[in-house]
C-alpha positions in Angstrom: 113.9 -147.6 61.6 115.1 -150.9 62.6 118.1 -152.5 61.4 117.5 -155.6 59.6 118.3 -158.9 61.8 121.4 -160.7 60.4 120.6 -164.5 59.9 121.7 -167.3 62.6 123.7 -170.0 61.5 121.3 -172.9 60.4 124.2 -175.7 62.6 126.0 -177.7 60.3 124.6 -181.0 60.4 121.2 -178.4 58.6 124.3 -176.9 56.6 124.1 -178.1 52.6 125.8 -181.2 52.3 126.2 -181.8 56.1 128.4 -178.8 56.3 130.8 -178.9 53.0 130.5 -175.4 52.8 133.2 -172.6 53.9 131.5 -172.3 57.3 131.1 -176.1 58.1 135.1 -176.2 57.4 135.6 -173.5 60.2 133.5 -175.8 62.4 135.7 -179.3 61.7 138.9 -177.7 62.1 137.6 -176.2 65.4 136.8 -179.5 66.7 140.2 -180.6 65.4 141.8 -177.9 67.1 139.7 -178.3 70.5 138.6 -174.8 70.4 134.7 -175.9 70.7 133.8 -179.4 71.3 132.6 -181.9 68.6 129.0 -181.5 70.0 129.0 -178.0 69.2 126.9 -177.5 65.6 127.0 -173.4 65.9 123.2 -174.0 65.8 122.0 -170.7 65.6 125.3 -168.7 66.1 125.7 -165.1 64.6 127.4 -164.3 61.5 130.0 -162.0 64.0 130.6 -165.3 66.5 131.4 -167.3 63.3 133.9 -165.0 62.2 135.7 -164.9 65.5 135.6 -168.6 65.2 137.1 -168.0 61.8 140.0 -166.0 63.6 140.4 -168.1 66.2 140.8 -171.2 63.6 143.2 -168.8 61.5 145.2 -168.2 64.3 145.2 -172.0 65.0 146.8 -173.1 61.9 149.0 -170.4 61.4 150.8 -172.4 64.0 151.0 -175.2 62.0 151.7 -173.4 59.0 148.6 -174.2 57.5 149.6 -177.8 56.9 147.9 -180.8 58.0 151.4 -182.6 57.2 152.5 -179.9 60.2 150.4 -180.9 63.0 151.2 -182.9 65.7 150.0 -186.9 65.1 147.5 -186.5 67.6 145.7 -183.1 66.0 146.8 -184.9 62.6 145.0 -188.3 63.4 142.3 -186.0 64.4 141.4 -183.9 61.7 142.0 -187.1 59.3 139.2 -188.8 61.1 136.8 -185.4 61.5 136.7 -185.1 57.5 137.0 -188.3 56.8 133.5 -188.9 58.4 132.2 -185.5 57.3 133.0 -186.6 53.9 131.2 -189.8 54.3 128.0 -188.0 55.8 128.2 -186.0 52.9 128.4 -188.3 50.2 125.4 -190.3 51.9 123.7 -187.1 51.5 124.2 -186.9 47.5 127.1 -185.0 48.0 129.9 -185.1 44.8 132.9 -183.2 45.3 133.7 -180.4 43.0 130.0 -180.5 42.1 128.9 -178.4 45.3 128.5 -175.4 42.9 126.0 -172.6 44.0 123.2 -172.7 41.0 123.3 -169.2 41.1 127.1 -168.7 40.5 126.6 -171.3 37.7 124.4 -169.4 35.8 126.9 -166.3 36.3 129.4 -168.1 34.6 
């Protein structure tokens, strides 16, 4: 018996709302942090090399404290501009914050 194949990672510019999901925040604050380059969308990257991007972002801000006010201005200046423009992508894509809710959770509730 095979094991079932684990989904790739649809890139986040395909992600919902242009990537305001928990994986497309991973992926700005590794561009803000330089660890993969702002071209990189993680098009069709494993669930197991998204989670060592995770760590590898984790580790990143724990150097900072997890606080933007904490970075250094250029890393600031940085990640200001990164999700400033993903929020602007997203909102020309019908996006509302705090109204990103999974319909699925919503009928949980």
């Amino acid at each position: 018996m095979n094991a079932p194949s684990r989904q790739a990672y649809v890139g986040i510019h395909n992600d919902l709302h242009g990537g305001m999901t928990p994986i497309g925040g991973i992926i700005k604050d590794a561009w803000v942090f330089g660890l993969i380059p702002e071209t990189e969308t993680c098009q069709g990257w494993t669930p197991a090399r998204i989670q060592m991007l995770h760590d590898e972002v984790a580790a990143a801000w724990d150097q900072h404290g997890l606080l933007v006010s904490r970075l250094p201005p250029d890393l600031r200046e940085r990640h200001t501009r990164i999700h400033d423009e993903a929020i602007a992508r997203a909102k020309a894509q019908g996006w509302v914050p705090g109204m990103d809710v999974d319909g699925s959770m919503e009928q949980q509730l």
